[in-house]
N, C-alpha and C positions, 0 to 999 in steps of 0.2 A: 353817627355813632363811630364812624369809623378815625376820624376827629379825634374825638375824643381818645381812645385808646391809643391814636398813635402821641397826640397830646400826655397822657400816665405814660408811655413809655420814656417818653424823652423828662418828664421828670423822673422818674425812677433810675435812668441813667445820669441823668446830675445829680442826684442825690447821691449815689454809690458812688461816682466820681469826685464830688466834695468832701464823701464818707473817707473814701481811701485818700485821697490829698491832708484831710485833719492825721490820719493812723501816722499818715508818712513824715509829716513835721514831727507830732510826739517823738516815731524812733528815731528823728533827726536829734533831740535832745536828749535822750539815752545815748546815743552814739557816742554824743560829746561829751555827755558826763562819763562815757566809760573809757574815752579818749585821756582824760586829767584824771581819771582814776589810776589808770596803767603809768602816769610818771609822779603821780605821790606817791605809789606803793616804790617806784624805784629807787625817789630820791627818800623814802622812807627807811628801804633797805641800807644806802647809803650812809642816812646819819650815826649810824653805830660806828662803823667803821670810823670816820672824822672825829667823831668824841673820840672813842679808846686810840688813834694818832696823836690828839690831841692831848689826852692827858697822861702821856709819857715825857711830855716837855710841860705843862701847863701845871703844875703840884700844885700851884695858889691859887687855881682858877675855877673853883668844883662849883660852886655859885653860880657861875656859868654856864658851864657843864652840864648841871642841873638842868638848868632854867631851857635850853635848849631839849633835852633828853623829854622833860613837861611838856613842853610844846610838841614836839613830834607824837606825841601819845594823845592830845589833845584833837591832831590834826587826824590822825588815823583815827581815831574814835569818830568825829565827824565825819570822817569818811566811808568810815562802813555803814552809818546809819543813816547814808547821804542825807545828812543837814547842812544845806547850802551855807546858811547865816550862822552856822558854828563854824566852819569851814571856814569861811572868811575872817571870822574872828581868830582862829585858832590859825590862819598862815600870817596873820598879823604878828601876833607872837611869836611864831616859831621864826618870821625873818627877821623881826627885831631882834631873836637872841642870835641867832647866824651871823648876823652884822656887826654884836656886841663882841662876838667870838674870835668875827674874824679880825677886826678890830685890835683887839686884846691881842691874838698871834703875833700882828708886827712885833711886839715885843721878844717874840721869841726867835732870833735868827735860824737857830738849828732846826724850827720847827719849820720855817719857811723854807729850811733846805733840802727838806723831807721830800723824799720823790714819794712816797705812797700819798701824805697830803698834797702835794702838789694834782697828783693827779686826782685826788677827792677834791679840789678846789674847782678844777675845771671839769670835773663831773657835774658835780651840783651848780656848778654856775651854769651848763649846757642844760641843767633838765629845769633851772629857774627862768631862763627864758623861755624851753618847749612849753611850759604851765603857764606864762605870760600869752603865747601863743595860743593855744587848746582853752585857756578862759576866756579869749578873745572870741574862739568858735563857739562857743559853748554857750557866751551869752548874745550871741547873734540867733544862736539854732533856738531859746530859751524866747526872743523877742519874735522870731518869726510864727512861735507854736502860741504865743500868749496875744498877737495881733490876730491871726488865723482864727483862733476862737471867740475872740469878741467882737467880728465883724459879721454883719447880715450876708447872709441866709447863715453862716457858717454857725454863730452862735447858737442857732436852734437846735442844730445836731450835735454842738461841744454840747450842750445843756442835757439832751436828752440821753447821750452815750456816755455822760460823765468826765469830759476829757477837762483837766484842769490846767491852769496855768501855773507854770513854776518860777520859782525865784532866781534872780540874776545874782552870779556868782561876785560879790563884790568885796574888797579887801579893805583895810582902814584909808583912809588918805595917805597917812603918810608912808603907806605900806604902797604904794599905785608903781613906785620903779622898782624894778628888780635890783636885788642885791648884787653889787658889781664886784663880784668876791676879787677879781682880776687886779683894780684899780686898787685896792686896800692894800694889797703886798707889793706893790711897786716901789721903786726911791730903794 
């Protein structure tokens, strides 16, 4: 008898031990996602200021302008309703119009010799690499919470406490390298 009950304890302690190991990946993946939430709201905050620099030299460029101003609304709308796969559609967007933008700037020298955008240039280039980085974490903490769960014994307790798997943060193809704002104004 005595067997047995010390047998129920040592499962009772793995099982609370497997319990709180599954709790601990999940907050691993809140962590992360609150990680790239904290630098889209900054480079969120950012994009205004870069347009209205922008379009004090840029008169013929609203199209642009636009198309950019769309996407950042796009990308925060996904973001507060943490929708991963609108998310990744909607930074698709928003770096193809960045690119289109900054692009379009060479044309303007006075604009490139703008110290406010200058230094919005290497703002946002600094926080599109920390967001290259934090979705790199984010979809490792996302693979490690969705392996954890669908492995034996583990899956029986994800199943029974409801814990789900979540979706990896991923952007279009041709969106995979960051925009090298740096590299566009050089020459």
């Amino acid at each position: 008898m005595v067997i047995f009950w010390i047998g129920v304890g040592v499962l009772v302690v793995y099982l609370v031990t497997l319990y709180n190991s599954l709790v601990e990946v999940k907050n691993g993946v809140a962590k992360a996602w609150a990680n790239i939430d904290v630098l889209l709201k900054q480079r969120h905050d950012e994009l205004p200021k870069l347009v209205d620099t922008c379009k004090q030299y840029m008169q013929h460029e609203q199209a642009t302008l636009e198309k950019v101003i769309q996407a950042r609304a796009r990308v925060s709308s996904a973001r507060e309703a943490h929708n991963v796969e609108a998310l990744g559609q909607a930074e698709g967007a928003l770096r193809g119009g960045l690119g289109q933008l900054f692009a379009l700037a060479e044309s303007y020298p006075d604009l490139k010799a703008n110290e406010q955008f200058l230094h919005l240039q290497s703002r946002i280039s600094g926080l599109e690499s920390a967001i290259a980085d934090r979705r790199e974490f984010y979809n490792d903490s996302v693979n490690i919470n969705n392996v954890r769960i669908a492995q034996f014994p583990g899956v029986l307790l994800a199943r029974w406490f409801q814990f789900k798997a979540f979706d990896l943060l991923q952007f279009a193809a041709a969106e995979l390298q960051d925009v090298d704002i740096g590299q566009r104004f050089k020459g």
